[in-house]
C-alpha positions as CSV (number, residue, x, y, z in Angstrom):
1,X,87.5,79.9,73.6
2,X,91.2,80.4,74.1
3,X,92.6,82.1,76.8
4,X,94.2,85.8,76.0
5,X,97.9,85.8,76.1
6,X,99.3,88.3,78.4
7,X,102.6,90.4,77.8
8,X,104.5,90.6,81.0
9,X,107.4,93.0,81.3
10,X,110.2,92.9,83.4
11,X,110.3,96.7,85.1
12,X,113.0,97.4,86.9
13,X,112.2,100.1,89.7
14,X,114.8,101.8,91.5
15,X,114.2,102.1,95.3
16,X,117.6,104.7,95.9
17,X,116.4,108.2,98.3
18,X,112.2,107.1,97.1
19,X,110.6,106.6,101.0
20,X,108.8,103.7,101.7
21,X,104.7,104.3,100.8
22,X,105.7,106.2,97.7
23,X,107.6,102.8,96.5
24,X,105.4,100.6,97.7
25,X,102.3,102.4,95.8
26,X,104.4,102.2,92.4
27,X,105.1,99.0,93.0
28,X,101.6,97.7,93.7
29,X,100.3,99.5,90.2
30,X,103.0,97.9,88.5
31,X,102.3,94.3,90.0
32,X,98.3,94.9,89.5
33,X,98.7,96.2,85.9
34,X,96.9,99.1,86.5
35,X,99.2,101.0,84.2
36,X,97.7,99.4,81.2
37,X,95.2,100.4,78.7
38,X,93.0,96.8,79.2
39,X,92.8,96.5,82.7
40,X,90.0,94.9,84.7
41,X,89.8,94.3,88.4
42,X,89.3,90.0,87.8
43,X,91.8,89.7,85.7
44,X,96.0,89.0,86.7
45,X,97.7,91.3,83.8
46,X,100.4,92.8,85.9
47,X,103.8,92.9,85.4
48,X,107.1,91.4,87.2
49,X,108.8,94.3,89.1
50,X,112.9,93.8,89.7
51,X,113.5,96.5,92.8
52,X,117.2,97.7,92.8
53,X,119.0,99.3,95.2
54,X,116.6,97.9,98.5
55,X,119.2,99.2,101.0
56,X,119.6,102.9,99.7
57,X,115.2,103.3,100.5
58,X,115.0,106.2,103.1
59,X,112.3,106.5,105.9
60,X,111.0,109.6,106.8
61,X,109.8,111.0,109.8
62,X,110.6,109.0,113.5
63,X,109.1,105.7,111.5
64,X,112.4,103.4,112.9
65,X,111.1,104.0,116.2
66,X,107.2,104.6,116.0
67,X,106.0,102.0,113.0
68,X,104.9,98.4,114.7
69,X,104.5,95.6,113.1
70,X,102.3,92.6,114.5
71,X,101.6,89.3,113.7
72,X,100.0,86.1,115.5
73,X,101.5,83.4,117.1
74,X,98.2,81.1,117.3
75,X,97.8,81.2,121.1
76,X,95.8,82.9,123.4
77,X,97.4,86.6,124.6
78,X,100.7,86.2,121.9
79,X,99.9,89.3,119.5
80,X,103.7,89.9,119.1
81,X,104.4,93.8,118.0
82,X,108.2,94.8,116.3
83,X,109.3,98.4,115.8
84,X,110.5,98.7,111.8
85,X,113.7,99.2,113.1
86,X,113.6,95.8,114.7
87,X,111.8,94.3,111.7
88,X,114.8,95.5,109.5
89,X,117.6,94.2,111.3
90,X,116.1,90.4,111.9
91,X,114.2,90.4,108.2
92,X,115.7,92.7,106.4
93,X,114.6,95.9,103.7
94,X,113.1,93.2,101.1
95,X,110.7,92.3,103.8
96,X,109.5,95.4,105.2
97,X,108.8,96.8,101.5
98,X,106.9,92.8,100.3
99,X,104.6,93.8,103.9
100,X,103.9,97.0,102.7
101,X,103.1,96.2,99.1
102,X,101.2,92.9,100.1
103,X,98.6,95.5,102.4
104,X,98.4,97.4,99.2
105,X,97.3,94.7,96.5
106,X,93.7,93.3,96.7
107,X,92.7,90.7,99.5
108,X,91.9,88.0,97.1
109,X,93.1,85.4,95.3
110,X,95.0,87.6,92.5
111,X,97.2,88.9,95.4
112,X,98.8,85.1,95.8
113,X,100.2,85.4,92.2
114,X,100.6,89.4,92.1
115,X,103.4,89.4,95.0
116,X,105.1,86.5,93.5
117,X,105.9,88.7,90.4
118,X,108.2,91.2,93.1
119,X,111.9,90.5,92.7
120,X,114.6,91.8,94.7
121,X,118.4,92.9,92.8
Protein backbone atom coordinates (compact mmCIF):
# COMPACT_ATOMS: atom_id res chain seq x y z
CA UNK A 1 0.00 0.00 0.00
CA UNK A 2 1.55 3.37 -0.92
CA UNK A 3 1.86 6.02 1.30
CA UNK A 4 -0.54 9.25 0.70
CA UNK A 5 1.19 12.19 -0.74
CA UNK A 6 0.81 15.23 1.28
CA UNK A 7 0.41 18.92 -0.13
CA UNK A 8 2.38 21.24 1.96
CA UNK A 9 2.03 24.97 1.59
CA UNK A 10 4.21 27.56 2.36
CA UNK A 11 1.90 30.23 4.60
CA UNK A 12 3.33 33.16 5.30
CA UNK A 13 1.94 34.66 8.65
CA UNK A 14 2.50 38.10 9.55
CA UNK A 15 3.55 38.64 13.25
CA UNK A 16 3.29 42.93 12.92
CA UNK A 17 0.92 44.56 16.32
CA UNK A 18 -0.61 40.31 16.64
CA UNK A 19 0.56 39.66 20.76
CA UNK A 20 2.28 36.74 21.45
CA UNK A 21 -0.43 33.69 22.46
CA UNK A 22 -2.69 34.81 19.65
CA UNK A 23 0.34 34.13 17.12
CA UNK A 24 1.56 31.33 18.58
CA UNK A 25 -2.02 29.54 18.50
CA UNK A 26 -2.29 30.37 14.58
CA UNK A 27 0.85 29.15 14.19
CA UNK A 28 0.50 25.84 16.00
CA UNK A 29 -2.91 25.10 13.72
CA UNK A 30 -1.06 25.92 10.84
CA UNK A 31 2.04 23.62 11.63
CA UNK A 32 -0.46 20.70 12.93
CA UNK A 33 -2.76 20.95 9.92
CA UNK A 34 -5.70 21.31 11.74
CA UNK A 35 -6.99 23.75 9.15
CA UNK A 36 -7.71 20.98 6.76
CA UNK A 37 -10.59 19.07 5.76
CA UNK A 38 -8.57 15.32 6.31
CA UNK A 39 -6.98 15.81 9.46
CA UNK A 40 -6.26 13.08 12.03
CA UNK A 41 -4.39 13.40 15.28
CA UNK A 42 -1.52 10.43 14.05
CA UNK A 43 -0.89 11.73 11.11
CA UNK A 44 1.93 14.87 10.20
CA UNK A 45 -0.23 16.89 7.41
CA UNK A 46 0.66 20.36 8.49
CA UNK A 47 2.04 23.00 6.66
CA UNK A 48 5.38 25.09 6.61
CA UNK A 49 4.73 28.55 8.21
CA UNK A 50 7.23 31.65 7.02
CA UNK A 51 6.61 34.37 10.08
CA UNK A 52 7.38 37.93 8.90
CA UNK A 53 7.97 40.83 10.63
CA UNK A 54 9.23 38.82 14.20
CA UNK A 55 10.41 42.14 15.65
CA UNK A 56 7.20 44.29 15.16
CA UNK A 57 5.12 41.25 17.72
CA UNK A 58 3.77 43.33 20.71
CA UNK A 59 3.37 41.97 24.33
CA UNK A 60 0.69 42.94 26.32
CA UNK A 61 0.18 43.47 29.79
CA UNK A 62 3.65 43.86 32.36
CA UNK A 63 4.73 40.28 30.53
CA UNK A 64 8.65 41.82 29.88
CA UNK A 65 8.92 41.89 33.44
CA UNK A 66 6.55 39.17 34.95
CA UNK A 67 6.79 36.03 32.31
CA UNK A 68 9.90 33.48 33.44
CA UNK A 69 11.19 31.21 31.61
CA UNK A 70 13.11 28.01 33.11
CA UNK A 71 15.10 25.39 31.98
CA UNK A 72 17.60 22.69 33.61
CA UNK A 73 21.12 22.71 33.82
CA UNK A 74 21.40 18.83 34.91
CA UNK A 75 22.73 19.39 38.43
CA UNK A 76 21.32 19.35 41.66
CA UNK A 77 19.63 23.02 42.86
CA UNK A 78 20.42 24.73 39.05
CA UNK A 79 16.68 25.36 37.86
CA UNK A 80 17.75 28.59 36.09
CA UNK A 81 14.54 31.16 35.64
CA UNK A 82 14.87 34.41 32.79
CA UNK A 83 12.31 37.18 32.66
CA UNK A 84 11.03 37.38 28.67
CA UNK A 85 12.70 40.57 28.69
CA UNK A 86 15.99 38.84 29.36
CA UNK A 87 15.08 35.90 27.14
CA UNK A 88 14.62 38.45 24.22
CA UNK A 89 17.75 40.27 24.40
CA UNK A 90 20.26 37.05 24.79
CA UNK A 91 17.94 34.75 22.18
CA UNK A 92 16.04 36.87 20.51
CA UNK A 93 11.93 37.27 19.30
CA UNK A 94 12.40 33.92 16.95
CA UNK A 95 13.07 32.12 20.11
CA UNK A 96 10.55 33.29 22.57
CA UNK A 97 7.69 32.70 19.85
CA UNK A 98 9.44 28.70 18.63
CA UNK A 99 8.97 28.21 22.99
CA UNK A 100 5.67 29.28 22.87
CA UNK A 101 4.57 27.35 19.80
CA UNK A 102 6.66 24.20 20.83
CA UNK A 103 4.26 24.16 24.43
CA UNK A 104 1.48 24.37 22.08
CA UNK A 105 1.96 21.37 19.60
CA UNK A 106 1.46 17.71 20.90
CA UNK A 107 4.18 16.13 23.23
CA UNK A 108 5.01 13.39 20.87
CA UNK A 109 6.91 12.43 18.21
CA UNK A 110 4.96 14.50 15.47
CA UNK A 111 6.13 17.70 17.39
CA UNK A 112 10.04 16.88 16.33
CA UNK A 113 9.01 17.31 12.58
CA UNK A 114 5.94 19.89 13.16
CA UNK A 115 8.41 22.80 14.62
CA UNK A 116 10.93 22.09 11.96
CA UNK A 117 8.29 23.37 9.43
CA UNK A 118 8.49 27.16 11.37
CA UNK A 119 10.60 29.59 9.36
CA UNK A 120 11.64 32.85 10.42
CA UNK A 121 11.73 36.09 7.39
Amino acid sequence: MPAEKINRKVISVDAANKSLGRLAVEVAVLLRGKNKPNFVLYKDMGDTVLVKNIDQMKFTGNKLENKSYFRFTGYLGNLKEATLKEVLIKRGPKEVLRTAVMGMLTKNKLRAQQIKRLRFE
